[in-house]
C-alpha positions in Angstrom: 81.5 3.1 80.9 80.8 0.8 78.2 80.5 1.9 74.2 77.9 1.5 72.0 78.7 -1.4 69.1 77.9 2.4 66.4 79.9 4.5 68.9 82.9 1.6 68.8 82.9 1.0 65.6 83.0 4.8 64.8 86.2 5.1 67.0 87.6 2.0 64.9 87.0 4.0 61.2 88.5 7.0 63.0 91.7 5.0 63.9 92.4 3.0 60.8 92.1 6.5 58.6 94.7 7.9 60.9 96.5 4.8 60.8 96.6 3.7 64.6 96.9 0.1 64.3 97.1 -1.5 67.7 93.8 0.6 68.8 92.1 -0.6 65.5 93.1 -3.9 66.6 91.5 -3.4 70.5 88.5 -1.9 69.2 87.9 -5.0 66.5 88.0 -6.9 69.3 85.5 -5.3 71.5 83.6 -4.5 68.6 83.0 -8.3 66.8 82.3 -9.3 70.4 79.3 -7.7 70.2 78.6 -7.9 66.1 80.6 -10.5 64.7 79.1 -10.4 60.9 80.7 -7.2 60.2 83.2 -8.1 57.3 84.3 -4.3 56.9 85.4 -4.7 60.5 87.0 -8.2 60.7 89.6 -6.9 57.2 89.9 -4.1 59.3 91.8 -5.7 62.5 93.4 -8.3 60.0 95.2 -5.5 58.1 96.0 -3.8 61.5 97.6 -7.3 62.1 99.6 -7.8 59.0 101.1 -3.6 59.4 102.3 -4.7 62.7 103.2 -7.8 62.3 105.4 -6.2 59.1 106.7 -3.4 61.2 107.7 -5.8 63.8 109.8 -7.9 61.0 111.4 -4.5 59.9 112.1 -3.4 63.7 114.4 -6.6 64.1 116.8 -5.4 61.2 116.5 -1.3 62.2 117.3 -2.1 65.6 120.5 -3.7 65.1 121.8 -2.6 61.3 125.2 -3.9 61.7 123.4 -7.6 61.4 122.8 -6.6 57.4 126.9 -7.0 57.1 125.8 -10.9 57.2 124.4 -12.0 53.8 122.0 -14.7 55.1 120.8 -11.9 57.1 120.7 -9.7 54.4 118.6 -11.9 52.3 116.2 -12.2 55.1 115.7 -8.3 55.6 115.3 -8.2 51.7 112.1 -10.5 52.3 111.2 -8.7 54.9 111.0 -5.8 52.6 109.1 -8.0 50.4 106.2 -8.5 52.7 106.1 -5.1 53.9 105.9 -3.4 50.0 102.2 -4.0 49.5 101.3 -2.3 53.1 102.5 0.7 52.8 99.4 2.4 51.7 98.4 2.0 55.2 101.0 3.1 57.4 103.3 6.0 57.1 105.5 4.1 60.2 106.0 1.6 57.6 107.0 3.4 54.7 109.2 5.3 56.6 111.3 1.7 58.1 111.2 0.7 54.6 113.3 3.5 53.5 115.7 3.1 56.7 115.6 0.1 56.0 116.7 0.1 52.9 119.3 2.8 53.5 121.1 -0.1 55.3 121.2 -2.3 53.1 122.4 -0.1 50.4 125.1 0.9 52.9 126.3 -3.0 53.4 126.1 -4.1 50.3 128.7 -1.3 48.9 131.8 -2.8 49.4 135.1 -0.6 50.7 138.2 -0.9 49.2 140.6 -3.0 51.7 144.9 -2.3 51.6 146.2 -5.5 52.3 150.3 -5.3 53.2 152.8 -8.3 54.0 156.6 -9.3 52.9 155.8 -11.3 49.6 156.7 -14.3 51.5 153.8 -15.1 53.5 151.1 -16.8 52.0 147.6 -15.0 53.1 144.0 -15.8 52.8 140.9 -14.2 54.2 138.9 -16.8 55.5 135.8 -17.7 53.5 136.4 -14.8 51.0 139.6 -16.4 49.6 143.2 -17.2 49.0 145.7 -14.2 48.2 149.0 -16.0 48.2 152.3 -13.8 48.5 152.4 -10.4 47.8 153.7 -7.3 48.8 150.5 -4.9 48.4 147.0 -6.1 47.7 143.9 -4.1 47.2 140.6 -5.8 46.9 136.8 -4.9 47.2 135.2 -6.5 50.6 131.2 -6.0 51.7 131.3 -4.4 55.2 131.1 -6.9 58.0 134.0 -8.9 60.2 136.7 -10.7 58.4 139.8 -13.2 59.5 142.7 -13.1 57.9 145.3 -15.7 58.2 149.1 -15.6 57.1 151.4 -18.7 57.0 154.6 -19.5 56.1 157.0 -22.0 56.3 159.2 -22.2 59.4 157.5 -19.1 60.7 154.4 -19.2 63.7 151.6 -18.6 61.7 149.3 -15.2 62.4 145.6 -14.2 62.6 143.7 -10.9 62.5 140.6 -10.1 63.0 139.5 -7.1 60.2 136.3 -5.1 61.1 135.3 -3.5 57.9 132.7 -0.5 58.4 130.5 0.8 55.9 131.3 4.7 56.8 135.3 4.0 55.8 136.2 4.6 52.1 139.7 2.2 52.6 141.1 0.2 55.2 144.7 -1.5 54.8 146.2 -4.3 57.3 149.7 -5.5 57.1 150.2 -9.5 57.4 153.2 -11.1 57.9 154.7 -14.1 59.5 157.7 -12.6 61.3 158.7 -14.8 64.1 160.4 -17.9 63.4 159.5 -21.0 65.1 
């Protein structure tokens, strides 16, 4: 059975106060089929739009967190944020994947101390971070995220490893050396 446009649009006031966006939405729909003047109506459905739309944009960050350990990817969630700020009066969902959201990113953007070990002879660098040189120990601040760390040495076969650095772990040490001669 079909609504009346006063029954419909009542349903639609009822939603948006209790914040059920995707029904505001339907009900716009149906509703400025059959009065499509209605202003209050149309800035209705649009905001129902942009909540979603900005929950959506959060959802691709919360669902995979360990993304945020990449800084382009990072900067992207932080715009996210940006977009989503000024609708929070309308959606509790939202405010709540703000705050997850930033949770995250507070968590990898605090970086973890990393131990680095090797034989002072071998000269090591963490690719894209930076050189090290030689040294015996080594202890240096790095953002959570995946690392490679290279160490060369003259006359020796030169070594790689791959250095996951998680955001729950207070230190993390690694020993590089080139040991076996070529």
């Amino acid at each position: 059975r079909q609504l009346s446009t006063e029954q419909t649009r009542a349903l639609l006031l009822q939603a948006s106060e209790q914040q059920q966006w995707q029904q505001v939405i339907q009900l716009a729909e149906q509703y400025l089929q059959q009065a499509p003047g209605d202003s209050t109506i149309t800035a209705l459905a649009a905001r129902g739009r942009e909540v979603l739309a900005a929950k959506q944009k959060l959802n691709v960050y919360l669902t995979r967190p360990q993304r945020l350990s990449d800084s382009s990817v990072r900067a992207q969630a932080e715009q996210a944020l940006t977009s989503a700020q000024p609708l929070k009066p309308y959606s509790r969902d939202l405010v709540r994947g703000i705050d997850t959201l930033r949770a995250h990113l507070k968590e990898m953007s605090t970086p973890v101390q990393i131990t680095l070990l090797s034989d002072g002879e071998t000269q090591v660098r963490i690719f894209g971070v930076e050189r090290l040189g030689e040294f015996t120990e080594k202890t240096l601040p790095l953002l959570p995220g995946s690392y490679t760390i290279e160490g060369r040495r003259s006359g020796y076969v030169t070594v790689k490893e791959k250095l996951i650095v998680n955001s729950d772990r207070h230190s993390v040490s690694l020993t590089i050396a080139c040991t076996k001669r070529i």
